[in-house]
C-alpha positions as CSV (number, residue, x, y, z in Angstrom):
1,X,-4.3,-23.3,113.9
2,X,-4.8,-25.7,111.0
3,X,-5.1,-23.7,107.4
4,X,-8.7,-24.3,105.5
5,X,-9.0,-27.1,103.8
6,X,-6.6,-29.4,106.1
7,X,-9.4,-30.9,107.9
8,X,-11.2,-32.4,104.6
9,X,-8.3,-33.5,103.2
10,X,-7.0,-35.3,106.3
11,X,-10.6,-36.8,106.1
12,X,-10.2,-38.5,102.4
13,X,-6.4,-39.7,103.3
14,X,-7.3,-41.5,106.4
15,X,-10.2,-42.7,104.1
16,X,-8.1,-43.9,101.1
17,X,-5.4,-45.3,103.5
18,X,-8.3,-47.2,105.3
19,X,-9.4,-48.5,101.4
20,X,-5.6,-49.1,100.8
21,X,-4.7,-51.5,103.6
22,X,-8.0,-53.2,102.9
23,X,-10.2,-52.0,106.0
24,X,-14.2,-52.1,105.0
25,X,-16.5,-49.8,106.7
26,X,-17.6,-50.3,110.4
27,X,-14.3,-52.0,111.3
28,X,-11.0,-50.6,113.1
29,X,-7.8,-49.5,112.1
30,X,-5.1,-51.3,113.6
31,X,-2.1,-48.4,113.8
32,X,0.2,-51.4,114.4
33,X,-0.6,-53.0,111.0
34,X,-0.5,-49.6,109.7
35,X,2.9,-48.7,110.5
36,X,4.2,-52.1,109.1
37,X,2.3,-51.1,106.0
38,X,3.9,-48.0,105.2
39,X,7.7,-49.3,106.2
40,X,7.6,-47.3,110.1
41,X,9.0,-49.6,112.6
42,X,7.3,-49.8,116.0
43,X,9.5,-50.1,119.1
44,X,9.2,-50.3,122.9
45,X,12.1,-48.6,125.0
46,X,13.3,-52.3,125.4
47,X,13.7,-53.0,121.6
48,X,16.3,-49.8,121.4
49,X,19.3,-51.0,120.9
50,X,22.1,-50.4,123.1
51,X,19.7,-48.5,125.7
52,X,21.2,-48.1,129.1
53,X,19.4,-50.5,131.6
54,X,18.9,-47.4,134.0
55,X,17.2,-45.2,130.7
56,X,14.7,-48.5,130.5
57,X,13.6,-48.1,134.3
58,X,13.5,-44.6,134.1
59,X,11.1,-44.3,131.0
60,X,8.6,-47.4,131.8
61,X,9.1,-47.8,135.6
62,X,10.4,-44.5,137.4
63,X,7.7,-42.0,135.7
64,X,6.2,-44.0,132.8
65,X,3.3,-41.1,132.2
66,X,5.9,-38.2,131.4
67,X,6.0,-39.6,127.9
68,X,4.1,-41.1,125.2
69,X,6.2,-41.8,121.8
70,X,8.5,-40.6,119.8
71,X,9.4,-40.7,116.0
72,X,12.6,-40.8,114.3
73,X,14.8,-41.7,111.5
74,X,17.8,-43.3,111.4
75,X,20.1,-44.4,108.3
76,X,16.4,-44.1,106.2
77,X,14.6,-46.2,108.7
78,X,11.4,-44.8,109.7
79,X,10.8,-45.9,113.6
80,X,8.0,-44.9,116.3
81,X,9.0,-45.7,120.0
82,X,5.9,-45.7,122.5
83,X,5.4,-46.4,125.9
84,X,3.5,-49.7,126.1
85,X,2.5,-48.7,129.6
86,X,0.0,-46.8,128.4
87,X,-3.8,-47.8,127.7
88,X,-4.1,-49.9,124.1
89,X,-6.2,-46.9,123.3
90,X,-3.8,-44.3,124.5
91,X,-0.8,-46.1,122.4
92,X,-3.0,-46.2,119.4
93,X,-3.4,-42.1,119.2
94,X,0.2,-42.0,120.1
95,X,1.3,-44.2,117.5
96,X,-1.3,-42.4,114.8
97,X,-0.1,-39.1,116.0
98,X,3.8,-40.3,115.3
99,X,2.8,-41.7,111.9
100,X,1.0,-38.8,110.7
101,X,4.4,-36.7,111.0
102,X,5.9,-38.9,108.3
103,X,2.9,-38.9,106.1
104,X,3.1,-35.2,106.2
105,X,6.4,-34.7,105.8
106,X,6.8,-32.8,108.8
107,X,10.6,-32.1,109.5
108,X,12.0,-33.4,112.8
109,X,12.0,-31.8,116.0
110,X,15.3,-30.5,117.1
111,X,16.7,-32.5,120.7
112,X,18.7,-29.7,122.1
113,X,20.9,-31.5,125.4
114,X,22.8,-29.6,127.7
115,X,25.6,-32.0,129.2
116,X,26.9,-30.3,132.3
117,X,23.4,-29.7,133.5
118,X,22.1,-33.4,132.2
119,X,19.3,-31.4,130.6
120,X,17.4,-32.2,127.1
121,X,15.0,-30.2,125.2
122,X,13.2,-30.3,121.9
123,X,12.1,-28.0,119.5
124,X,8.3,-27.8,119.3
125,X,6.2,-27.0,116.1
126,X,2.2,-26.3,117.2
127,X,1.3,-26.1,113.7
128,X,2.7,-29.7,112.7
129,X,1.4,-31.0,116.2
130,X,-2.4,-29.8,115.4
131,X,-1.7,-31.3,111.9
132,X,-0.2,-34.7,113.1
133,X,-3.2,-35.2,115.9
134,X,-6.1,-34.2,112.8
135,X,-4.9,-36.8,111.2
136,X,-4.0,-39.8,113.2
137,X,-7.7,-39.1,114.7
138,X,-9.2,-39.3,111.5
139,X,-7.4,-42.5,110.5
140,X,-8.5,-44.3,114.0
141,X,-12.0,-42.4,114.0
142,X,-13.2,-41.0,110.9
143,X,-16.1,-38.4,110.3
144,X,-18.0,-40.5,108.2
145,X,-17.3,-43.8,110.6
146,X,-18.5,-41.6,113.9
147,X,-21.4,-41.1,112.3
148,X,-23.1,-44.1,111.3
149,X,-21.8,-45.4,114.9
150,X,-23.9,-42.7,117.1
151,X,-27.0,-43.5,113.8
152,X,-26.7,-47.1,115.4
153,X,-27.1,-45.8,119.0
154,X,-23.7,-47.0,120.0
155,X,-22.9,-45.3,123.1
156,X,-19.7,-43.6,123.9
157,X,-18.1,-46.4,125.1
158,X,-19.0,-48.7,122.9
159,X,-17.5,-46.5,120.0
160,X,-14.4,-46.2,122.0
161,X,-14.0,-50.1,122.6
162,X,-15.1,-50.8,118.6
163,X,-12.5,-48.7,117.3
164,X,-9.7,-49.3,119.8
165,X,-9.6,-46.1,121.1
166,X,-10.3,-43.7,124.0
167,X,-13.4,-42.4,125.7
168,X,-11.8,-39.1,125.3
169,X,-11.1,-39.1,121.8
170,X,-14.5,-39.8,121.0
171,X,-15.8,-37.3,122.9
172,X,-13.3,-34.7,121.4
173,X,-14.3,-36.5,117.6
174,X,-18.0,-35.6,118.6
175,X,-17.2,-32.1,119.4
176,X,-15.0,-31.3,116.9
177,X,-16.6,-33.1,113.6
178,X,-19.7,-31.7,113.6
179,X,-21.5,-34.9,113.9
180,X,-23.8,-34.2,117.0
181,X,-24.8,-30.8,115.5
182,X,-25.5,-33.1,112.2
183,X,-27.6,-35.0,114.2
184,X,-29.4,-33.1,116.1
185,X,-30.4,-30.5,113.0
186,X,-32.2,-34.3,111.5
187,X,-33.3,-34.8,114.9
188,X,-35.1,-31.2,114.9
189,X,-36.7,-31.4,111.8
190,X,-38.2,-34.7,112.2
191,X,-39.9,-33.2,115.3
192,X,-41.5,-30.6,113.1
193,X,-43.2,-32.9,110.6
């Protein structure tokens, strides 16, 4: 459950990081371009270093939809590791959602790996996740951006292929924002004039 208020404010960051890397109204936000922006480096499982051969095939040919991305820190580098086998859209809410950890400051999940049984878990926050997704949405989708797309008729689609993300999130950012109630109270009244 996100506290009051979070919602707004993750609303004006996305905005002022949008202003800050120079993105005008109407057009995308690359997360890619982001994450170089704000020092995050973006990896595949083949850019780890040192990663077993066997670990590669496992994560992007043996069962490449068990997992999205990941973010970590290492010696003060900030670095996001997503599966490329996933749609451009799809690896754009991952990498958004990875990304908005270190803007908030979340602290890092806890791996937990049990040797004899070759079994790894991780700690998991629900709090910081609803956080993290709020805000990587708003930074690919913003309210205000939604908006004045479905005021131009853009359909669904279109909305999702503009921004670079998916169908899915669109329809979740419809829900969820308030935009189509918005709409359809200026829709109603015009009806009664």
């Amino acid at each position: 459950m996100l506290e009051r208020g979070f919602k707004s404010w993750a609303e004006r960051t996305a905005e002022n990081f949008r202003e800050e890397v120079g993105i005008n109204s109407g057009e995308p936000l690359n997360p890619k371009e982001l994450a170089s922006y704000v020092g995050i480096s973006l990896w595949t499982p083949k850019e780890v270093p040192d990663i077993p051969e066997e670990v590669i095939a496992q994560l992007l040919e043996k069962d490449p939809w068990s997992w999205s991305a990941v973010s970590l820190q290492v010696n003060g580098q900030k670095i996001i590791i997503y599966n490329p086998r996933k749609s451009e859209g799809r690896q754009a809410s991952d990498i958004a959602h990875e990304m908005a950890h270190f803007i908030l400051e979340h602290d890092p999940a806890t791996l937990i790996v049990s040797p004899p049984l070759d079994f790894a878990m991780r700690s998991f926050d629900a709090k910081q996740e609803d956080e993290a997704n709020w805000l990587a949405w708003c930074l690919l989708l913003p309210r205000e951006e939604l908006l004045h797309a479905v005021c131009r008729g853009f359909s669904m689609e279109r909305i999702a292929a503009h921004y670079g993300v998916t169908e899915t999130l669109v329809n979740f950012r419809l829900k969820k924002t308030g935009v189509l109630t918005q709409l359809g109270r200026k829709m109603s009244k015009r009806t009664r004039r």
